[in-house]
One Martini backbone bead per residue (centre of mass of N, CA, C, O) as a GRO file, in nm:
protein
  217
    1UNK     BB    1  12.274   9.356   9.436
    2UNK     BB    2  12.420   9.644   9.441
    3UNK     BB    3  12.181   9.781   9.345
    4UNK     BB    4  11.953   9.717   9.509
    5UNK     BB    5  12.060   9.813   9.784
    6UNK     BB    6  12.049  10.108   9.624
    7UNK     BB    7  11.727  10.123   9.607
    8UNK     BB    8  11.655  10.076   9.923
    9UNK     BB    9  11.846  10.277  10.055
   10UNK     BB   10  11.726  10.518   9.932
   11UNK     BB   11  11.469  10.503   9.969
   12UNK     BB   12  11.456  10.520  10.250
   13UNK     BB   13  11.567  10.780  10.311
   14UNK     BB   14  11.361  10.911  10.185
   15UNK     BB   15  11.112  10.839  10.374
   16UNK     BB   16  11.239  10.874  10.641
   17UNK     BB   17  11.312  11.188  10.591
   18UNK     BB   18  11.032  11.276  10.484
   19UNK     BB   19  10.858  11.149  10.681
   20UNK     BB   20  10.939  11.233  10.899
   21UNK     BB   21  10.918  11.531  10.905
   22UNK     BB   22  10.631  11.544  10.896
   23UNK     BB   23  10.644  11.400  11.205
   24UNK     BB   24  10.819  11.646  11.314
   25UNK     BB   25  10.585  11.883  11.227
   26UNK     BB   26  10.347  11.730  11.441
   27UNK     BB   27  10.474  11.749  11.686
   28UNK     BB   28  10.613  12.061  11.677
   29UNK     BB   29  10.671  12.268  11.479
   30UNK     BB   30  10.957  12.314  11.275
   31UNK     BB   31  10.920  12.334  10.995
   32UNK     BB   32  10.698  12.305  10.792
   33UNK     BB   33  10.621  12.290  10.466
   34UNK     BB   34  10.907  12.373  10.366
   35UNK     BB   35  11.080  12.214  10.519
   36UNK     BB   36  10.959  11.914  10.380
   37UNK     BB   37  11.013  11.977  10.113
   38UNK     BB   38  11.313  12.037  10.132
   39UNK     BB   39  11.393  11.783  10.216
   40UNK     BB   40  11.290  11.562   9.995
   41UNK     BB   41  11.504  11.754   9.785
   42UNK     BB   42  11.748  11.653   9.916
   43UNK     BB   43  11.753  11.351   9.971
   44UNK     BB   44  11.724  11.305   9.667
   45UNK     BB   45  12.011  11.425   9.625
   46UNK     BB   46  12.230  11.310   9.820
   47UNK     BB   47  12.145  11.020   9.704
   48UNK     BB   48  12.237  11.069   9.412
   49UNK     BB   49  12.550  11.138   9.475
   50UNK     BB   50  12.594  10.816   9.619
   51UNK     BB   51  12.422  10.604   9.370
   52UNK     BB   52  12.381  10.679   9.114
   53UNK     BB   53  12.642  10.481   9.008
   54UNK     BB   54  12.513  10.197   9.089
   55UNK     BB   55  12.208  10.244   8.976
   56UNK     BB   56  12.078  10.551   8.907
   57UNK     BB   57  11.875  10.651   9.114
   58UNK     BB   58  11.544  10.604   9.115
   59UNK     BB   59  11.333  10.548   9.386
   60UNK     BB   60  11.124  10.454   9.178
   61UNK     BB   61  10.851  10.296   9.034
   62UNK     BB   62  10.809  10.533   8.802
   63UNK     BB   63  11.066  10.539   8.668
   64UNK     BB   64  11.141  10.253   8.576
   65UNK     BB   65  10.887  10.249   8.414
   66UNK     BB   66  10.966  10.444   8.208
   67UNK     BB   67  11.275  10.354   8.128
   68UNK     BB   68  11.140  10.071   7.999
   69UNK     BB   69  10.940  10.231   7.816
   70UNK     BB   70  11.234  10.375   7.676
   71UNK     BB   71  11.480  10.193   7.670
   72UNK     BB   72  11.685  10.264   7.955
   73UNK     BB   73  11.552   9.960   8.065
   74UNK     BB   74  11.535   9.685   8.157
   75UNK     BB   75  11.269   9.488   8.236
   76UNK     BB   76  11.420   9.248   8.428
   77UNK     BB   77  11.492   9.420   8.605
   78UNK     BB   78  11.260   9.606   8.723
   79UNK     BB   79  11.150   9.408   8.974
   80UNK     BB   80  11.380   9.437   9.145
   81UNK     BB   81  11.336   9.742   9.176
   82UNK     BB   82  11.035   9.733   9.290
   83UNK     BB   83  11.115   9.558   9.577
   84UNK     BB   84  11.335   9.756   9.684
   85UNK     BB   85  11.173   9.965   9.712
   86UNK     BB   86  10.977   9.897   9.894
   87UNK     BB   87  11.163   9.732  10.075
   88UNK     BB   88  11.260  10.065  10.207
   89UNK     BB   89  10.977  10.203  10.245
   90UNK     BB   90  10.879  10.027  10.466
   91UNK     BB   91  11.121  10.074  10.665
   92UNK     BB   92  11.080  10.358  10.679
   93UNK     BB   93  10.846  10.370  10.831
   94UNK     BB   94  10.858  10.195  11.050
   95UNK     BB   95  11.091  10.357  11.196
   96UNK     BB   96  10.898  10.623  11.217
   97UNK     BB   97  10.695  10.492  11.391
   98UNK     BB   98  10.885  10.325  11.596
   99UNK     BB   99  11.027  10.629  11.728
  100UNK     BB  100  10.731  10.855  11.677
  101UNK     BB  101  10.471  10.748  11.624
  102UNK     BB  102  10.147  10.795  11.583
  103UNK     BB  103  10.171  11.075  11.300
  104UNK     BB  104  10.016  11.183  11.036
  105UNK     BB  105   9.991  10.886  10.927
  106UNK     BB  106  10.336  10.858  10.876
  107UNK     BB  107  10.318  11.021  10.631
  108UNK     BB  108  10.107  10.989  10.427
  109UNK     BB  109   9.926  11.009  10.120
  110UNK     BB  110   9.645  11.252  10.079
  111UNK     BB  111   9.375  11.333   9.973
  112UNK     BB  112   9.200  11.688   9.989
  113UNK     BB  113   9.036  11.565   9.764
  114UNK     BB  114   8.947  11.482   9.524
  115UNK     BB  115   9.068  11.163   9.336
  116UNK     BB  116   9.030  11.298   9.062
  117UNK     BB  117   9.224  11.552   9.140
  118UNK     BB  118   9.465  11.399   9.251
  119UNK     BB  119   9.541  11.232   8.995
  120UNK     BB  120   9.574  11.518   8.817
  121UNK     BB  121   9.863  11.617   9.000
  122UNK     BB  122  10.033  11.296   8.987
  123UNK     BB  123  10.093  11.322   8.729
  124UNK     BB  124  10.195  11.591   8.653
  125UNK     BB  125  10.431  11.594   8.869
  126UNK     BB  126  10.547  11.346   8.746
  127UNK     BB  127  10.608  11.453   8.484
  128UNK     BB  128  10.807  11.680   8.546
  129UNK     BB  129  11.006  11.484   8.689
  130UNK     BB  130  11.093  11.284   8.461
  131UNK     BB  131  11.153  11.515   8.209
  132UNK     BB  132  11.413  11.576   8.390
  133UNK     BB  133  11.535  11.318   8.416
  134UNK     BB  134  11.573  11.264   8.119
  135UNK     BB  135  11.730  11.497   8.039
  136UNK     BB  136  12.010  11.425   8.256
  137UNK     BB  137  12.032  11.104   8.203
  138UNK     BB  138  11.983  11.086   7.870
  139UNK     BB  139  12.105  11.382   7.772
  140UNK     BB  140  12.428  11.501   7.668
  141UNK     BB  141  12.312  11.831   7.657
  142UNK     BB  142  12.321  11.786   7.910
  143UNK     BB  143  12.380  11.875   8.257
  144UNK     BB  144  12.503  11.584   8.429
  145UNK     BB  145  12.624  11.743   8.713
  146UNK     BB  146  12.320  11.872   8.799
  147UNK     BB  147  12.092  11.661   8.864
  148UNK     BB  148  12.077  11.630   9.164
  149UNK     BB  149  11.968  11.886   9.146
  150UNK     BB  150  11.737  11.917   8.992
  151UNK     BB  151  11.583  11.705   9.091
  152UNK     BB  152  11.554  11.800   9.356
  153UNK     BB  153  11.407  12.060   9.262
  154UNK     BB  154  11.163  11.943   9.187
  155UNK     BB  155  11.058  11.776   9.418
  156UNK     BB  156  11.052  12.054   9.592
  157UNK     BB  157  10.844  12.199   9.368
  158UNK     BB  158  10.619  12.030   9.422
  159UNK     BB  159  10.583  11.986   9.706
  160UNK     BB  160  10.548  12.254   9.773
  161UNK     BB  161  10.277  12.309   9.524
  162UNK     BB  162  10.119  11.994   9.615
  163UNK     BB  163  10.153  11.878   9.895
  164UNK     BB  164   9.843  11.995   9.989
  165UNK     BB  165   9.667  11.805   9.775
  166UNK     BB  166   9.837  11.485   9.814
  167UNK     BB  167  10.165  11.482   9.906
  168UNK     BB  168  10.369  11.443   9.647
  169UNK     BB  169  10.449  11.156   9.561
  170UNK     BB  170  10.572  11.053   9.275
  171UNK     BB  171  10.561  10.748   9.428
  172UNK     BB  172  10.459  10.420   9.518
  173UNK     BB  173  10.650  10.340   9.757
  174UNK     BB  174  10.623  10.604   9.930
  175UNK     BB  175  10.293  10.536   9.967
  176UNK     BB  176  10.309  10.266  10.094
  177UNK     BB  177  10.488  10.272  10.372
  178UNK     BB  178  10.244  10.467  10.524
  179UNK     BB  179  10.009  10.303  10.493
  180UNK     BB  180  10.099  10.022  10.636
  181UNK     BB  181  10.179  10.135  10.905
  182UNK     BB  182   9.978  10.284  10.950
  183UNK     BB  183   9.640  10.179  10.790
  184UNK     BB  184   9.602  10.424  10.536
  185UNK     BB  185   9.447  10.305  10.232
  186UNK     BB  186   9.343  10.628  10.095
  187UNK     BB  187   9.381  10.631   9.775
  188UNK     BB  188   9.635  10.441   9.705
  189UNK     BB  189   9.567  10.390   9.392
  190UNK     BB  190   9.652  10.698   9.276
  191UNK     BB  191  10.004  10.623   9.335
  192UNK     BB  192   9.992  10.366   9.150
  193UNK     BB  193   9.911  10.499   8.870
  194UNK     BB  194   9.984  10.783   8.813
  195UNK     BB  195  10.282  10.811   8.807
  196UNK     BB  196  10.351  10.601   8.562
  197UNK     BB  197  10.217  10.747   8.362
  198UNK     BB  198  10.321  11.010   8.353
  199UNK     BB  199  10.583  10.950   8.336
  200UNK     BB  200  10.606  10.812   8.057
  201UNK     BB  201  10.497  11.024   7.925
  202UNK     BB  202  10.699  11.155   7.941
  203UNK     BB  203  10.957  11.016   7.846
  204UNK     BB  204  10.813  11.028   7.552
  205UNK     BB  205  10.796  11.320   7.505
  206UNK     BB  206  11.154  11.296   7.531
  207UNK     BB  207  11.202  11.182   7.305
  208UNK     BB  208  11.054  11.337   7.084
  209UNK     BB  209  11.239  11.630   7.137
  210UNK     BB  210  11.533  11.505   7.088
  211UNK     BB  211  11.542  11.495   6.835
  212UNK     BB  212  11.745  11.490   6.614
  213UNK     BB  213  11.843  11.616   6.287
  214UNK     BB  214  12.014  11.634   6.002
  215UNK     BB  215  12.226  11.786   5.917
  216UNK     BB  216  12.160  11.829   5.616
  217UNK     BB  217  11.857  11.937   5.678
   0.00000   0.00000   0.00000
């Protein structure tokens, strides 16, 4: 139950502080598209050396799954960290609707262009972010305690130039949230399906790439 409330509690924070910053630069424009990208990867930092160490901090049902499918992760567990993902995007969403007011569609995110377009940038961008938590939590050779800042600084540079694209959303609850609250859900389902392809492959190809040979050979 302590990991559960503590992947509600992350995804809650990276909706409330990414969708809002969303909904406080379309009331204000005090932030800037930089500025949006940049709390995503705070705050995705942030969370991860708050609860890292409680849940493993994925906030993402596209990482639990790709964790999942690479045995880094059991099944078992897994249902239950995506039902706490969800609803604490969902209540982040709710709380930014319910004090910001309907702006920008509560941050939904949402494609500039085609689906079929969305979809393959949802996945790179979503394979980037894997790719990276594979390395840093996965292998003893990387730096694992500069993690919260790798993986942050991903989140910032996909949304930085993916974010005008997609929303550069790399996560099916973050998605869920402001579409529910808006009820805006326009191309819902290629966040629902791109991310966990995404993560999976990077997962397995960050698998295949890590194997050492035997020193003997």
């Amino acid at each position: 139950m302590r990991s559960l409330l503590a992947e509600a509690i992350g995804t809650f924070a990276l909706v409330f502080a990414g969708c809002g910053a969303i909904v406080v630069d379309a009331k204000t424009g005090a932030l800037g598209h930089v500025g949006v990208a940049f709390t995503f990867g705070l705050v995705i930092m942030v969370m991860i050396y708050a609860l890292g160490h409680i849940s493993g901090a994925h906030f993402n049902p596209a990482v639990t799954f790709a964790f999942a499918v690479t045995r880094h992760f059991p099944w078992r567990r897994a249902f239950g960290y995506w039902a706490a993902q969800a609803t604490g995007a969902l209540v982040g969403a709710a709380l930014v609707l319910g004090s910001l007011g309907d702006h920008a569609h509560d941050g939904a995110t949402l494609p500039a262009g085609s689906q079929g377009q969305a979809f393959l940038w949802e996945l790179v961008l979503t394979f980037f972010l894997m790719f990276v938590i594979m390395a840093v939590a996965t292998d003893t050779r990387a730096v694992g305690e500069a993690a919260a800042i790798a993986v942050g600084g991903t989140v910032g540079l996909d949304a930085m130039f993916g974010g005008p694209v997609t929303g550069a959303s790399m996560n099916p609850a973050r998605s869920l949230g402001p579409a529910v609250a808006s009820g805006d859900f326009h191309g819902l389902w290629l966040y629902f399906v791109a991310p966990p392809l995404g993560a999976a492959l990077a997962g397995v190809t960050y698998q295949f790439l890590r194997h050492e040979p035997d020193a003997a050979n």
